[in-house]
C-alpha positions in Angstrom: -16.0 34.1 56.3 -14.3 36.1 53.4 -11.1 34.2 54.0 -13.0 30.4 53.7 -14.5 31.9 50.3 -10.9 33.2 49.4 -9.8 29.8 50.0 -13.0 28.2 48.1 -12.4 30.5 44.7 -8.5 29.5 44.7 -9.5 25.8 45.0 -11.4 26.4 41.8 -9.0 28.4 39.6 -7.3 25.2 38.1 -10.7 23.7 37.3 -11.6 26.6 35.3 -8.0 27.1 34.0 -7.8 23.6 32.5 -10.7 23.9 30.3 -11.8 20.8 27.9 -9.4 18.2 27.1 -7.7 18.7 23.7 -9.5 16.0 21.2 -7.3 13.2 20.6 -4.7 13.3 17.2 -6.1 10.5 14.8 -3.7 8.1 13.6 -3.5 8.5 9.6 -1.5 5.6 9.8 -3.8 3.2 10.9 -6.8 4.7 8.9 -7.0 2.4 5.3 -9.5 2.6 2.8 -10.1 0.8 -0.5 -10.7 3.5 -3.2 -13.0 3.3 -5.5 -10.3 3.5 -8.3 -8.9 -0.2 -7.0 -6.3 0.8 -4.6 -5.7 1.5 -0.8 -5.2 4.4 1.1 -3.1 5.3 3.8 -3.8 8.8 5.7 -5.7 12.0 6.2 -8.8 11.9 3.7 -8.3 15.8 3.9 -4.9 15.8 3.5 -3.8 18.8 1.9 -1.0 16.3 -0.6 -2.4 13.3 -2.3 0.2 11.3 -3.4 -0.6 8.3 -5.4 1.7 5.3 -6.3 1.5 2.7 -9.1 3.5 -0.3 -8.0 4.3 -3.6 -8.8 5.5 -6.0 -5.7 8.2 -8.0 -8.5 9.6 -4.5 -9.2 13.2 -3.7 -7.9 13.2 0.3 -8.4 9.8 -0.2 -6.4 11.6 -2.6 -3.7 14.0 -0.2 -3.4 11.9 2.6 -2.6 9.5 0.6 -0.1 13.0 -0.2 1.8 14.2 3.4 1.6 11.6 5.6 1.4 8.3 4.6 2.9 9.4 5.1 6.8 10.3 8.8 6.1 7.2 8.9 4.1 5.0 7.7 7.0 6.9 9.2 10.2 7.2 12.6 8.4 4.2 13.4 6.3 1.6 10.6 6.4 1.7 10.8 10.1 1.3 14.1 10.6 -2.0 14.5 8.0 -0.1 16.3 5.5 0.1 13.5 2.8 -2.2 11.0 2.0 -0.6 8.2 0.4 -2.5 5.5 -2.1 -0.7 2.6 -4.0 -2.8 0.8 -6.6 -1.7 -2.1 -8.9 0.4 -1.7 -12.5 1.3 -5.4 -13.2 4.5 -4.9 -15.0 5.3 -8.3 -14.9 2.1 -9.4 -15.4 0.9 -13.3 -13.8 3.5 -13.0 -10.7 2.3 -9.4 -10.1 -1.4 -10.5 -10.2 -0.7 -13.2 -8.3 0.5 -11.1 -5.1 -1.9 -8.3 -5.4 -4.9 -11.0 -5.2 -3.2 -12.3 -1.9 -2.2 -9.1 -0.5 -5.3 -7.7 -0.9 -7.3 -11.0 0.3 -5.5 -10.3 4.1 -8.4 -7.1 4.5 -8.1 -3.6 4.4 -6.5 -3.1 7.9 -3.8 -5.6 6.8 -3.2 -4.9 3.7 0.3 -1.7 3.9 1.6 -4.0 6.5 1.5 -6.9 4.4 2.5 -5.1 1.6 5.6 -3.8 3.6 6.0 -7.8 4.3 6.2 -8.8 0.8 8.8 -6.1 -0.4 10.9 -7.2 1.9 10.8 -10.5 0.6 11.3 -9.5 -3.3 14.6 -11.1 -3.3 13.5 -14.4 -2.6 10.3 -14.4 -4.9 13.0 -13.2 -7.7 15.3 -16.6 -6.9 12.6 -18.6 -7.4 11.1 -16.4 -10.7 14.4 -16.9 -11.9 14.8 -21.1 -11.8 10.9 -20.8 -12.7 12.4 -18.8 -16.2 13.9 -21.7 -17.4 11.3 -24.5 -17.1 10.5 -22.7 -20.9 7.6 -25.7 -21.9 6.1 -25.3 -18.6 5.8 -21.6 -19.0 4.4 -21.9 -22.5 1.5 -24.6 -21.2 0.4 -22.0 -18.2 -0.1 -19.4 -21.2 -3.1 -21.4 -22.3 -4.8 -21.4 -19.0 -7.1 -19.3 -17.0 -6.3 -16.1 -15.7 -7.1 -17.9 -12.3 -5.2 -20.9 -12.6 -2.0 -18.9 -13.8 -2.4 -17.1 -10.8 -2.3 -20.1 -8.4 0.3 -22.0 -10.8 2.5 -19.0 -9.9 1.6 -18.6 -6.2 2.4 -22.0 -6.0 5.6 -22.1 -7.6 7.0 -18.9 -5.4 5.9 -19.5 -2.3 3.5 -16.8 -2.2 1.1 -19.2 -0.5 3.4 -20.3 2.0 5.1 -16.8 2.7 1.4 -15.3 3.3 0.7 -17.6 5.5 3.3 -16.1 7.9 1.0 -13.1 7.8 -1.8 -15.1 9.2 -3.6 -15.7 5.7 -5.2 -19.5 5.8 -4.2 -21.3 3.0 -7.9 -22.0 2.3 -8.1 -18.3 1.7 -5.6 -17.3 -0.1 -6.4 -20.2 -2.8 -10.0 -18.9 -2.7 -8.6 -15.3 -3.6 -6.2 -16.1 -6.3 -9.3 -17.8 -7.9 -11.6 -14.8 -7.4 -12.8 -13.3 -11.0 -14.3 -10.1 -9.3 -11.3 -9.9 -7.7 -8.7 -10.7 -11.1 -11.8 -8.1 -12.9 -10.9 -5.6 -10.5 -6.7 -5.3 -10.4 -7.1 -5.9 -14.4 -9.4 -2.5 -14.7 -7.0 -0.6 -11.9 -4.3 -1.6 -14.2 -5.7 -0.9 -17.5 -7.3 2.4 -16.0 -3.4 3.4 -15.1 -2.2 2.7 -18.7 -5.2 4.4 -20.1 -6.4 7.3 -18.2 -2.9 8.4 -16.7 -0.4 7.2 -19.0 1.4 5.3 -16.7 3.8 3.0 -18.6 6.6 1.5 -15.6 6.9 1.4 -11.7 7.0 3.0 -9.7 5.2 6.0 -11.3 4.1 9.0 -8.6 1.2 11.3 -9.0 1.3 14.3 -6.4 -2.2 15.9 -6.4 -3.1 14.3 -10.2 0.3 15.4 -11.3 2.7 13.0 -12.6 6.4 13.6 -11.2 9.7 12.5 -12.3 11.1 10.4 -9.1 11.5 7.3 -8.7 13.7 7.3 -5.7 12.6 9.0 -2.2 15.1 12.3 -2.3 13.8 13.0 -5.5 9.9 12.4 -4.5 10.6 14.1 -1.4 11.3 17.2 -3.2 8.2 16.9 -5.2 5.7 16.8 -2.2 7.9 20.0 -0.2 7.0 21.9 -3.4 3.6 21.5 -3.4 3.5 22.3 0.3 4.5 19.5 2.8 
């Protein structure tokens, strides 16, 4: 008798030993808000860093860092839930910026740093095509009369925005529906303005680390900004 209950309490041991399960890590990389400030969040709400971008998708410097610098970014601090990381809209080159950040943002919250991501990539070729647009002068000059909305398509159009977004699954119907938005146009103008106004921000990419304003432009340099506040 005392050896079967011997046997019966070993049995048990692991079953106690185990315990609960450990709650599963959240992915910050797939959690994406809008803010209320017009731009879109990638991250840890709670993070301990809040880094903030201004960007603008025609933007070489800001190429050049979404090429270099936002894998490290993501595998090393975003991921973990030590930096939150939120990119809102400085059109530095005005009607082509406005353009994309109506059709990135049209593609949905969940969509949009992916996207994003997508359209970087493909700088080089928007930029071929902004360069032969340069020198159609008179047609230039006659799109400066027009609508905020119809600049935005004339541009889209003349890019290939349209087309290139509809390698990222966005319906044509859509995307002509979003570049013709005015709540939307109302929106990235006051997230732009609000940058200029409010935070001085005057060229892209600028980088706020916890409402700070840092001198990088380039990810060595903005990596040493967010290990000295902590990461």
């Amino acid at each position: 008798m005392m050896q079967r209950r011997f046997t019966l309490m070993l049995a048990l041991v692991p079953i106690f030993a185990l315990g609960a399960a450990p709650a599963p890590q959240p992915n910050w990389l797939t959690t994406v808000v809008a803010t209320p400030e017009g731009g879109y969040r990638q991250g840890n709400p709670n993070a301990p860093i809040k880094l903030i971008e201004y960007g603008s998708r025609t933007c070489p410097t800001c190429y050049q860092f979404a090429e270099t610098g936002m894998k490290p970014l993501r595998d090393q601090y975003i991921a973990t839930g030590k930096v939150s990381y939120e990119y809102r809209d400085y059109l530095v080159h005005g009607a082509p910026d406005l353009s994309l950040a109506l059709l990135n943002q049209c593609v949905g919250t969940a969509r949009f740093f992916p996207v994003l991501d997508a359209i970087y990539a493909n700088q080089p070729k928007f930029e071929e095509r902004l360069i032969a647009l340069g020198k159609q002068e008179a047609k230039l000059k006659a799109w400066q009369k027009l609508p905020p909305a119809k600049v935005a398509t004339n541009f889209a159009d003349a890019l290939g925005m349209i087309a290139f977004l509809k390698t990222q699954g966005l319906p044509e119907a859509k995307a002509r529906q979003c570049l013709a938005d005015p709540k939307a146009i109302a929106r990235i103008a006051k997230t732009y303005a609000d940058g200029a106004k409010l935070h001085g921000v005057n060229g892209t990419p600028s980088f706020f680390v916890n409402g700070r304003r840092v001198s990088a432009i380039s990810w060595p340099y903005l990596e040493s900004e967010l290990r000295a506040a902590g990461a």
